[in-house]
FITORMI-16454 format. One line per 5 residues: their letters; for each residue x, y, z of N, C-alpha, C. Coordinates in pm, 1 decimal, decimal comma. Example, Ala and Ser with C-alpha at 12.3 -4.5 7.8 and 13.67 -1.06 7.14 Angstrom:
as = 1319,0:-569,0:780,0:1230,0:-450,0:780,0:1320,0:-330,0:780,0 ~ 1285,0:-225,0:708,0:1367,0:-106,0:714,0:1290,0:3,0:787,0
***
This chain:
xxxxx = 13727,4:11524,4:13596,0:13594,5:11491,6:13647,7:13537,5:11372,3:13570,3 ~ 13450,9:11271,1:13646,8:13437,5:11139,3:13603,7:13293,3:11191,3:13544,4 ~ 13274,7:11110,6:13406,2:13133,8:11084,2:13368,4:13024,9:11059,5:13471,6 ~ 12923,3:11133,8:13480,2:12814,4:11115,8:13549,1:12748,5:11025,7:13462,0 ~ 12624,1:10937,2:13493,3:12538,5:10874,0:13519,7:12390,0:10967,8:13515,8
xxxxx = 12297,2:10977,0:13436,7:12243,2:10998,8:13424,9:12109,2:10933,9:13522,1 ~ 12036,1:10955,8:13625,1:11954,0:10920,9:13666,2:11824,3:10882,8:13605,5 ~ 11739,6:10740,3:13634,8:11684,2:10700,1:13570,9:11544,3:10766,7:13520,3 ~ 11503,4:10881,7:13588,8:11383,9:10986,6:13565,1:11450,2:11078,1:13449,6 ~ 11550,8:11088,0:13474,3:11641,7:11196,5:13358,1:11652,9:11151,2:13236,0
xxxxx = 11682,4:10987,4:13209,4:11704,9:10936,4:13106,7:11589,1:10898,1:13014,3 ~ 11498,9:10934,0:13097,1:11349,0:10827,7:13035,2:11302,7:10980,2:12948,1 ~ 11302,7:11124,6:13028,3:11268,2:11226,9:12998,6:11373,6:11295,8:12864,8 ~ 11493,0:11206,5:12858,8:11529,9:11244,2:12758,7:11511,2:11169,2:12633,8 ~ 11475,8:11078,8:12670,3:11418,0:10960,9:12518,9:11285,6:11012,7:12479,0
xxxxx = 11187,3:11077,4:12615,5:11055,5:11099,8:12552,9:11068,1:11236,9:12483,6 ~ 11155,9:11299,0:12525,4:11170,1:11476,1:12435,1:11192,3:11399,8:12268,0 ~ 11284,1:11341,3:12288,5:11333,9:11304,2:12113,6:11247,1:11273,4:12036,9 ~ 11160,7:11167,2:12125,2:11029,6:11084,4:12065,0:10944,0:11210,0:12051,5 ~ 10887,6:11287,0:12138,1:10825,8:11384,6:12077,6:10841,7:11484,2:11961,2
xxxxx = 10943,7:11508,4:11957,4:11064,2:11632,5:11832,4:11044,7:11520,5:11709,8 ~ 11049,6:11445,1:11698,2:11043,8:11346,2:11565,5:10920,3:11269,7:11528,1 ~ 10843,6:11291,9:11633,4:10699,9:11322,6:11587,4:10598,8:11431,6:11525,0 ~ 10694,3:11540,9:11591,9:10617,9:11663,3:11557,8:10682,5:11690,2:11396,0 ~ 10811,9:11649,5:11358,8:10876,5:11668,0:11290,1:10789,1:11582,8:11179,7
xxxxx = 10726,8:11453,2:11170,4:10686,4:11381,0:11070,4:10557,4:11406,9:11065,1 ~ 10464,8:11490,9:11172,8:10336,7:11510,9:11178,2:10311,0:11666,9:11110,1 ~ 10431,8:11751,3:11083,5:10394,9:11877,4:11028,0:10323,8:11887,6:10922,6 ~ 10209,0:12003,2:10894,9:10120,6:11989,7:10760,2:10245,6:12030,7:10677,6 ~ 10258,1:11985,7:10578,0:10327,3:12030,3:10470,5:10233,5:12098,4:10337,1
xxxxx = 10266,6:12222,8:10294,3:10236,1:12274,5:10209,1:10255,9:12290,0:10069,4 ~ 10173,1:12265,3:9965,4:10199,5:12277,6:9850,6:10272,9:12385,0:9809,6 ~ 10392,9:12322,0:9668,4:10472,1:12378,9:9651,8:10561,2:12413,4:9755,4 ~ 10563,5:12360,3:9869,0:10678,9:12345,8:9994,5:10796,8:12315,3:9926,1 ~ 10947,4:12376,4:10012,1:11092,3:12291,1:9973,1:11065,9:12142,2:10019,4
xxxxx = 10990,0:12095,6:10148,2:11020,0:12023,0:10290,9:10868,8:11913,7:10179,5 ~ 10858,1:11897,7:10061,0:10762,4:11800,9:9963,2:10771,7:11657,6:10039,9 ~ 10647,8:11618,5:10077,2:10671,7:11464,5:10087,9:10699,9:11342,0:10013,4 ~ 10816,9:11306,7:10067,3:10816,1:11211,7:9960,2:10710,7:11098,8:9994,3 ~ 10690,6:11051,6:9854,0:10555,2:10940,1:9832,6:10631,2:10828,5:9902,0
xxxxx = 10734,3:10736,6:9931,7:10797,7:10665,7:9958,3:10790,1:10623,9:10167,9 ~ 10758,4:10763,4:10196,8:10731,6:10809,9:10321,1:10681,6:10697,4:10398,0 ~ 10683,7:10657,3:10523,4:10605,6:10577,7:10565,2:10489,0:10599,9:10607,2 ~ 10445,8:10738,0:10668,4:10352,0:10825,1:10698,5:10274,5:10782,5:10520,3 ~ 10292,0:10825,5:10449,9:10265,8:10827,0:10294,2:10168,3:10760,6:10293,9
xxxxx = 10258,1:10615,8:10303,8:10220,5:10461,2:10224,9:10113,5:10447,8:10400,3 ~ 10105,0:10491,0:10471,1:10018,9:10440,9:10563,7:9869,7:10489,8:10520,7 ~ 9886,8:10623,0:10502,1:9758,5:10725,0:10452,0:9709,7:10630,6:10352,3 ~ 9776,4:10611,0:10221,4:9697,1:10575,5:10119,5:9686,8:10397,0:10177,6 ~ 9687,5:10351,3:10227,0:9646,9:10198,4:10322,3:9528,6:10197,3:10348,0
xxxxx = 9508,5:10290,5:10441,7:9371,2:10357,8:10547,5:9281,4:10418,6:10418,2 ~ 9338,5:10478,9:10342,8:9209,8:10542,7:10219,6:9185,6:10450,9:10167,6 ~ 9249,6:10334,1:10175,8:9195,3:10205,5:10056,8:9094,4:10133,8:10123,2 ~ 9108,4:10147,7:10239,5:9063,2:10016,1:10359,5:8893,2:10108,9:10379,3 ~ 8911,1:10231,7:10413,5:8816,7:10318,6:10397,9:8719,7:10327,0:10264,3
xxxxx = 8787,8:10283,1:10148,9:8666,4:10341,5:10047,8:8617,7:10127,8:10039,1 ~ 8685,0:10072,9:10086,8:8650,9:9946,5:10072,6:8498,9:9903,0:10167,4 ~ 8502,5:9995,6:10311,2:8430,7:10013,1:10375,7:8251,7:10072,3:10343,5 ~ 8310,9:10150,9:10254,1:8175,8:10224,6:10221,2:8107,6:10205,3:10117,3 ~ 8171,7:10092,7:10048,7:8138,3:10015,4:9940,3:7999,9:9925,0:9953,2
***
């Protein structure tokens, strides 16, 4: 049996599942003393402390 072809509604719905799963995956609260620790290096991380800088610069 020959490789199917994925139809183009099928393919789009499978890029947006992933995109969602690896969002939810980088958006989880993480808890102190967690195994799953963020690393500071994170891009999520270094974005937060960006926005807190830009923020206390604001209210200055």
């Amino acid at each position: 049996m020959g490789v199917t072809r994925l139809k183009r509604k099928d393919r789009k719905n499978k890029t947006v599942s992933r995109l969602e799963v690896q969002f939810l995956k980088l958006g989880r609260n993480i808890e102190s003393g967690s195994r799953s620790k963020e690393s500071p290096k994170n891009q999520v991380a270094l974005n937060n402390e960006i926005l807190a800088k830009l923020e206390a610069g604001l209210k200055k």
